[in-house]
N, C-alpha and C positions, 0 to 999 in steps of 0.2 A: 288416575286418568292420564294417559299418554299425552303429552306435549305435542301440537301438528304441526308439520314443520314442512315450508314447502319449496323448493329448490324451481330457480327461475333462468331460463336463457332464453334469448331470441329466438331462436326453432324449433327447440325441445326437441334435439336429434341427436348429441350429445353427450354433451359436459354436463348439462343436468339430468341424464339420464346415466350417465359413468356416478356422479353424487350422489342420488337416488338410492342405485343398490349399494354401493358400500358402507352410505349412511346407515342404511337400514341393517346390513350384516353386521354392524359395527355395533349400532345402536336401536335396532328393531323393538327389544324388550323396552325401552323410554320415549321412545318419538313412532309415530305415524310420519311415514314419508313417502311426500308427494312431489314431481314434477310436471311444471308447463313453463308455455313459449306464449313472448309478446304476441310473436307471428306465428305459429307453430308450423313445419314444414310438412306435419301430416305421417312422417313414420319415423322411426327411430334408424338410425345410421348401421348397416349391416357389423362396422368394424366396431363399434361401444358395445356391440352386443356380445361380439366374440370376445374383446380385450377382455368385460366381465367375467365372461366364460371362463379365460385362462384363468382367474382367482376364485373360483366357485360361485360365482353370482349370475345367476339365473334372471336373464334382463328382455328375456322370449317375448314376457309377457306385458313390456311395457309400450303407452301407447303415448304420442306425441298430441299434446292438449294445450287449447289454448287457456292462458292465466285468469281469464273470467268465470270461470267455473270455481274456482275458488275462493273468491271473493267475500262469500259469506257461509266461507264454512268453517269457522271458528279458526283458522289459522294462528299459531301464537308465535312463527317464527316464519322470517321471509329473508331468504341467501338468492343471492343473485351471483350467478358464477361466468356472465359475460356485460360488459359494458354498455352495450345498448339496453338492456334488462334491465340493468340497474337504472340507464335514463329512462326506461318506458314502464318503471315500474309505478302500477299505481299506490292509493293511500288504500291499506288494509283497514278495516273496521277494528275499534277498539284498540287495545295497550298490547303492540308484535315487538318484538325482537325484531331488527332490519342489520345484515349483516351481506356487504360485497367482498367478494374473493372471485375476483377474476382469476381465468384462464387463456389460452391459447385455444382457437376454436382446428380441432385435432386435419380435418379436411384442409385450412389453409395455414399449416405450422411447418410443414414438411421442409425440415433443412435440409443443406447440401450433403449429399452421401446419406440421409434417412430415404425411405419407403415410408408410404401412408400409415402403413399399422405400426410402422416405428414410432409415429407421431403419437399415433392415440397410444402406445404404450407407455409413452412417455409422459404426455400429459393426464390418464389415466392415473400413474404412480403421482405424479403430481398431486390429484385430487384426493386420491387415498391417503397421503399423510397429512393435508389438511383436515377432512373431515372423519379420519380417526382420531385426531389430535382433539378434533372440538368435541366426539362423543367420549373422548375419555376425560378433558376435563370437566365436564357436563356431569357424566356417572358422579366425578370426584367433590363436584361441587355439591349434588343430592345427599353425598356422603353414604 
């Protein structure tokens, strides 16, 4: 049985929908992976969707939900990859894994001499080497 595991930001427009797929490209064969928003803004960010794109991850089809729908759906793992998420996160049901890895929210990161998809490409790669780094030590720890 798959490990659920569910990736949390304020909007769910994002950095947890940038998580989401790479987690799952990463680590799809071991974990169900899900994202939602404290607040959620209702749609997923046109540029997480392309950045995925550029690495093969297919993110069309995700939708931006709020975090109470999960609540009691056996969740065994809760990442929170922006700071108010992590303040607004509630108490899961039963014995979770609770894990914060902030990010830069890609819409207000844009340094001097970057463009907006600079941003999310950037913090994009950002997220891809944390949570490939966790699905591999993950596999390595199942053994």
């Amino acid at each position: 049985m798959k490990s659920k595991v569910l990736i949390l930001c304020t909007g769910n427009s994002c950095r947890s929908h940038m998580a989401e797929g790479i987690l799952r490209a990463a680590a799809g064969d071991l974990f169900e992976v899900y994202s939602a928003g404290s607040n959620p803004k209702g749609h997923v960010h046109p540029l997480a969707i392309e950045v995925l794109k550029e690495i093969g991850i297919d993110a069309s089809g995700h939708k931006s939900e709020h975090l109470d729908q999960y609540l009691d759906t056996g969740i065994n793992t809760v990442i929170t990859v922006c700071g108010n998420a992590d303040q607004a996160c509630p108490t899961f049901p039963g014995k979770i894994n609770r894990y914060h890895w902030g990010f830069e929210d890609p819409p207000n990161a844009v340094r001097d001499g970057e463009t907006e998809l600079d941003a999310f490409h950037r913090i994009r790669d950002q997220i891809k080497l944390v949570f490939e780094a966790y699905a591999a030590s993950y596999r390595e720890a199942k053994g």
